[in-house]
C-alpha positions, 0 to 999 in steps of 0.5 A: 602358443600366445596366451589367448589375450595376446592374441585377442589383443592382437585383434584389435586396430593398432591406428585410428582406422574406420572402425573407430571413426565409426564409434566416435560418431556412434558416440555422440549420436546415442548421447543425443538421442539419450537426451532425446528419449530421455525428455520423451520419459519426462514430458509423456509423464513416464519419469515413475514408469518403473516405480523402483531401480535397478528393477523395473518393479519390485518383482521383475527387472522388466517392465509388465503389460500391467503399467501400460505405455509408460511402463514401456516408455520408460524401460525402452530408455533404460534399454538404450543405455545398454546399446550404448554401453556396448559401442562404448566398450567397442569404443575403448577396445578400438583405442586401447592398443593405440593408447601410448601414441594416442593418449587422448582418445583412451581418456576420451574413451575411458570417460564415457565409459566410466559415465555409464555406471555414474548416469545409472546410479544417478537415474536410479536416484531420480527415481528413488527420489520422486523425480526431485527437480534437482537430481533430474536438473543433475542428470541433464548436465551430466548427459550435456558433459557427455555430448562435449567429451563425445564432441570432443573424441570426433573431433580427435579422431577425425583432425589428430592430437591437440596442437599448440599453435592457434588457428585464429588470432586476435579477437575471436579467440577470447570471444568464442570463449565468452560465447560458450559461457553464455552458451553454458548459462542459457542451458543452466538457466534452462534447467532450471526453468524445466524444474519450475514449469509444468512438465514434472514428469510422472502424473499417475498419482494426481494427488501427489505429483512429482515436485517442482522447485518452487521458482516462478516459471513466468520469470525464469523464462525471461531470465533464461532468455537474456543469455540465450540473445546475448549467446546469438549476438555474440555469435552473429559478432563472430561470424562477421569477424570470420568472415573477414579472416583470410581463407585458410583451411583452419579459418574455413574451419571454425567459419563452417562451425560458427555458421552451423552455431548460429543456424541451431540458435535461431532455430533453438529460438524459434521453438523457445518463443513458440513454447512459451507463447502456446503453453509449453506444448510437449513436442515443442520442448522435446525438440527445445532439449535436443537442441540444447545438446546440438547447441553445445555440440557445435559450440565445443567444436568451433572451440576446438578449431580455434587451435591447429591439431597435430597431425594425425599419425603417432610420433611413432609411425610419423617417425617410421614414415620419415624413416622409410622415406631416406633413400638407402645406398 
């Protein structure tokens, strides 16, 4: 009898198969929404709903009716990295039989999964901190990290291993990358115009508030709208140079993706003018960080596509294929 791993191993997809497209978009939705809810802590003033970590208070691991809405606010976003702490075990099982042939999706899967315990201890940092601007600015840039490498496991998973050859020449290529470095500063920089503004993210002791950074929010939100016009006029230059190219189905591609990046920037813009000119109204900046993740989403896939993947079955099984495909006398 098979030792009881053996075959539980046995269990497990030896390919890319449904399942496991299926959690890479699981994946990368639930790192989404994390940054969704995770603003939604911040902006209802629920950052100090649980006063302590890992416990929720010194005496219950749970929330209690005692610390109302926030209480619960708070606790429901800790819950969350439980769910997807569970399709990331999902995730890494799906891969890991196939990790010799498709070494990419196990470091992928292997990431997130190291993430998890990373974000918790970071959390329960911001919060034995007093929601200090810099550690809660650290814990955004770690979800936004998390949402490229979910981007990146979709990606692989839907289109095969990175190739070598380019999809697209001349200049697009390194004017999408000057792209995502604006891309890359606007968030930074809107990172920090959050640590200065108004919404510093608990108010149940107003006569100490949670700290700000002590920059000026009225000169940082120009700032940080200078690499955010500059990104959109890159972008509008790469689309017209894609629109240009030939119809190859790799050109098609990256055309598909530029056009969703400029369609989240003028949105993302659109809601930026509109919060700094009615007073950074809560929903307004909740949806302004959901659209930062989608925003850099977008930019790490048309990044992706400027380079042809190999195909999608292993060496292994490509060579199978070709093997059974010999006619035999």
């Amino acid at each position: 009898m098979k030792p009881l791993l053996s075959r539980l191993g046995e269990l497990l997809p030896h390919d890319v198969s449904r399942s496991v497209r299926v959690l890479a978009w699981a994946s990368f939705v639930l790192q989404v929404v994390l940054i969704g809810t995770g603003g939604a802590v911040r902006l209802t003033a629920s950052g100090l709903g649980c006063p302590t970590w890992p416990e929720c208070t010194d005496r219950s691991f749970v929330n209690t009716p005692e610390m109302g809405i926030h209480g619960v606010i708070e606790f429901s976003n800790r819950m969350l990295t439980f769910v997807l702490a569970v399709v990331v075990i999902a995730m890494f099982l799906a891969v890991v039989r196939n990790r010799r042939e498709r070494r990419d999706l196990f470091t992928l899967a292997l990431v997130q999964g190291l993430s998890i315990p990373f974000q918790a201890v970071l959390g329960g940092i911001t919060v034995l901190t007093g929601l200090n601007p810099y550690v809660v600015g650290a814990h955004f840039v770690v979800s936004i990290a998390l949402v490229v490498v979910t981007v990146v496991l979709v990606y692989r998973v839907r289109t095969g291993p990175r190739g070598t050859d380019g999809s697209v020449g001349g200049v697009v290529v390194p004017l999408a990358h000057l792209t995502s470095f604006f891309v890359a500063v606007t968030v930074m920089v809107g990172i920090l115009t959050t640590g200065a503004g108004p919404h510093a993210g608990d108010n149940s002791n107003p006569d100490k508030l949670a700290p700000r950074n002590g920059l000026d929010p009225v000169v940082l939100q120009h700032v940080h709208s200078w690499p955010a016009y500059v990104t959109f006029g890159l972008t509008i230059l790469l689309v017209a140079l894609l629109w240009r190219r030939h119809s190859e189905d790799a050109v098609r591609r990256t055309r598909r993706f530029a056009g969703i990046l400029v369609s989240i920037e003028l949105v993302q813009i659109a809601v930026g003018v509109t919060q700094a000119r009615t007073g950074l109204p809560v929903g307004l900046v909740g949806i302004h960080m959901v659209l930062a993740a989608l925003l850099v989403a977008a930019m790490t896939a048309l990044i992706l596509s400027l380079r042809v993947s190999r195909p999608k079955e292993s060496g292994l099984r490509a060579a199978e294929s070709a093997a059974g495909a010999v006619p035999r006398g």
